[in-house]
Backbone bond lengths (Angstrom), bond angles and torsions (degrees), N, CA, C in turn:
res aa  C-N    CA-C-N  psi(-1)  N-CA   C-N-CA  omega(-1)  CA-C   N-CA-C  phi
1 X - - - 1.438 - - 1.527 108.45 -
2 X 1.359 118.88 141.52 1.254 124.70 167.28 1.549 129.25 -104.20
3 X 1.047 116.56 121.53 1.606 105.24 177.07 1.257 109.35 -117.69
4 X 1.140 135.43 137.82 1.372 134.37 130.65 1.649 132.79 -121.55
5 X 0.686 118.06 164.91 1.527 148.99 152.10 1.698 139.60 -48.85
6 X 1.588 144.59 65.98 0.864 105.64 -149.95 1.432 98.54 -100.29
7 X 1.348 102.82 149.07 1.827 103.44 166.00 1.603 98.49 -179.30
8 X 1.520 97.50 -173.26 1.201 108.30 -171.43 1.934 111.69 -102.39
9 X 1.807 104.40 -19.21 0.869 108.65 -155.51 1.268 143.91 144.51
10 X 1.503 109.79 -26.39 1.369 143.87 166.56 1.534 121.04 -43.89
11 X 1.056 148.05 172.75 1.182 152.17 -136.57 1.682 98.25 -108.54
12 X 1.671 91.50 -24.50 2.035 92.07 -146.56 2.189 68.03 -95.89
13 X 0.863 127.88 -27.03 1.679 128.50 -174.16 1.602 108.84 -84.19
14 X 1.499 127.68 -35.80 1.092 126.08 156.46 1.806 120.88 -59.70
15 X 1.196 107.76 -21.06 1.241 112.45 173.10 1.816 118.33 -87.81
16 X 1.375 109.36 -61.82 1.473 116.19 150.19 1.506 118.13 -10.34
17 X 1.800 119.29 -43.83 1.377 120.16 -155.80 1.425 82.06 -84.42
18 X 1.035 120.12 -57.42 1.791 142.45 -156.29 1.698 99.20 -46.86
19 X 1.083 97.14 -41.30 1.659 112.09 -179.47 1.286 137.65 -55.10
20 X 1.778 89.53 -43.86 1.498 94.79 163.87 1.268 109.89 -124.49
21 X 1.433 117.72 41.75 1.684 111.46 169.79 1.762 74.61 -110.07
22 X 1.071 135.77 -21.28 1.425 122.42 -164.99 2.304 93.91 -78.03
23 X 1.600 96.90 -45.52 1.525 84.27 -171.72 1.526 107.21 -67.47
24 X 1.232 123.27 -22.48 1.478 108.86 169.67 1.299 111.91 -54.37
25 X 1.026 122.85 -56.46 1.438 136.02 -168.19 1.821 102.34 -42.58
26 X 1.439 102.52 -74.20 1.570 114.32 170.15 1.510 108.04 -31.63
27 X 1.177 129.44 -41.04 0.984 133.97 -151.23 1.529 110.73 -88.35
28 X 1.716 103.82 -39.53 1.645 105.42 -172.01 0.942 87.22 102.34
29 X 1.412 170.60 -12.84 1.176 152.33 -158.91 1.404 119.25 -83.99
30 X 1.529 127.92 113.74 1.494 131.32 172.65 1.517 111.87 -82.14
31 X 1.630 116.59 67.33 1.387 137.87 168.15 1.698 107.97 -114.63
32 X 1.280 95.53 149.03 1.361 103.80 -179.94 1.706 99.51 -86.98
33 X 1.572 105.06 -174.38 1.526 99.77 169.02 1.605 85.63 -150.92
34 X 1.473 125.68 128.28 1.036 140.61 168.47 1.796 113.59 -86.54
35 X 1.637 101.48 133.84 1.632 89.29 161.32 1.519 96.62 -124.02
36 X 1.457 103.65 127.84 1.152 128.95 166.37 1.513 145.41 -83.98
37 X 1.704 115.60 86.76 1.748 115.85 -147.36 0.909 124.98 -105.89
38 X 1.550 103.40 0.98 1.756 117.97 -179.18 1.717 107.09 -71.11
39 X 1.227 124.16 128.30 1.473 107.47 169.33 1.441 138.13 -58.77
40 X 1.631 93.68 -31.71 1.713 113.28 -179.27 1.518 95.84 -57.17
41 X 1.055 120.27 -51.91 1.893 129.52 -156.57 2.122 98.30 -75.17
42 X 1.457 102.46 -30.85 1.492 105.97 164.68 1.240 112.88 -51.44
43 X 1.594 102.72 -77.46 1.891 106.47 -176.25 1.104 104.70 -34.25
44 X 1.296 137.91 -70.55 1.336 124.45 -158.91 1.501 117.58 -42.48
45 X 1.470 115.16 -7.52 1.525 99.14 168.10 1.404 110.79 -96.55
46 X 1.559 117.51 -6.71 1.198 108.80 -170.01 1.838 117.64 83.46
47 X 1.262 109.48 7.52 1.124 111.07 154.45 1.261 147.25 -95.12
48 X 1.311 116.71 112.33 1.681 134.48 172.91 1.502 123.44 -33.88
49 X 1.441 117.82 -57.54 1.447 139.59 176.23 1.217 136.58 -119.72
50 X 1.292 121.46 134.16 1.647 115.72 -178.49 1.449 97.85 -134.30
51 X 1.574 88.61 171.36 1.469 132.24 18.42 1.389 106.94 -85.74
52 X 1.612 100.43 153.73 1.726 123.47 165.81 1.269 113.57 -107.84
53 X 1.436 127.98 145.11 1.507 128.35 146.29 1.231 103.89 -101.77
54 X 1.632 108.10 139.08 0.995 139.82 156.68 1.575 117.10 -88.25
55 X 1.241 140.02 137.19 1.398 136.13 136.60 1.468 128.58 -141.91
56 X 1.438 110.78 121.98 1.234 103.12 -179.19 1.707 104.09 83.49
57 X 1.392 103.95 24.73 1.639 94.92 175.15 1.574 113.66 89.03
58 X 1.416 118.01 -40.11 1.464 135.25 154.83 1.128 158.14 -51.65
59 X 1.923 127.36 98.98 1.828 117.84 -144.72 1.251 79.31 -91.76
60 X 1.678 93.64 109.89 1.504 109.88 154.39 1.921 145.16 -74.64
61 X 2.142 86.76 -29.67 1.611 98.79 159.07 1.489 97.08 -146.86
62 X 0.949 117.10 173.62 1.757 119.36 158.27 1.301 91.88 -167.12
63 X 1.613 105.29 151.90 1.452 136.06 -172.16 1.362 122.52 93.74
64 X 2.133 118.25 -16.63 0.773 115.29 178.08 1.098 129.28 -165.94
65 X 1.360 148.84 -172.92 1.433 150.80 -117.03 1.693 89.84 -118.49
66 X 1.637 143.63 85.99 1.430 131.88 -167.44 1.404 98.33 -78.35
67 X 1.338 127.21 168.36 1.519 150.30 -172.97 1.471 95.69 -82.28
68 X 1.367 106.65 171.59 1.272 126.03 -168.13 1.689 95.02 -75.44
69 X 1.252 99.60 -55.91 1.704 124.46 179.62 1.482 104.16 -35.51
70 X 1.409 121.37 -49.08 1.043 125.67 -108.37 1.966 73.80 -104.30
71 X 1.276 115.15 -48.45 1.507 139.90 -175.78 2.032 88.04 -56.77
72 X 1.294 108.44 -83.27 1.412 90.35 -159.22 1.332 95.06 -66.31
73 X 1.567 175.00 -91.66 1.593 145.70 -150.28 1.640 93.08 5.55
74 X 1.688 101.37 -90.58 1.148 109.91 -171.05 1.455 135.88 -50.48
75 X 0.916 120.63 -33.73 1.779 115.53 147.45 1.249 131.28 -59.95
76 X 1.890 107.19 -25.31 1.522 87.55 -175.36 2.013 93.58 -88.91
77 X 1.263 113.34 -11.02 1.615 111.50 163.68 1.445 122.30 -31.67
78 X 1.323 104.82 -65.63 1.591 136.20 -177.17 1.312 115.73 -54.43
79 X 1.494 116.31 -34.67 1.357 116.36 179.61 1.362 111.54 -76.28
């Protein structure tokens, strides 16, 4: 599984990461969680605003900070 993070760095993207390295954690899951700050490597999703999650190749939110809840749904999706 892949996760990342998109942002540049920001407080609301340092938090984003925290979010779902925490639902992995809850989860048991031996996945990494990438944060991703390069812009070039952003566009390629076609995203405008962050933070984004990515998983699995997939913009799961962008513009904002998702719930704890909201991260494992979507991981336990992916599996």
């Amino acid at each position: 599984m892949k996760i990342e993070v998109l942002g540049t760095g920001c407080v609301k993207c340092q938090t984003a990461t925290a979010m779902c390295k925490e639902a992995v954690k809850e989860l048991g899951m031996e996945t990494e969680v990438k944060h991703v700050t390069r812009i070039q490597e952003i566009a390629k999703y076609g995203v405008l605003a962050t933070p984004a999650v990515v998983i699995n190749g997939e913009v799961k939110c962008v513009g904002r900070i998702p719930s704890l809840e909201e991260v494992k749904k979507w991981l336990e999706e992916a599996t």
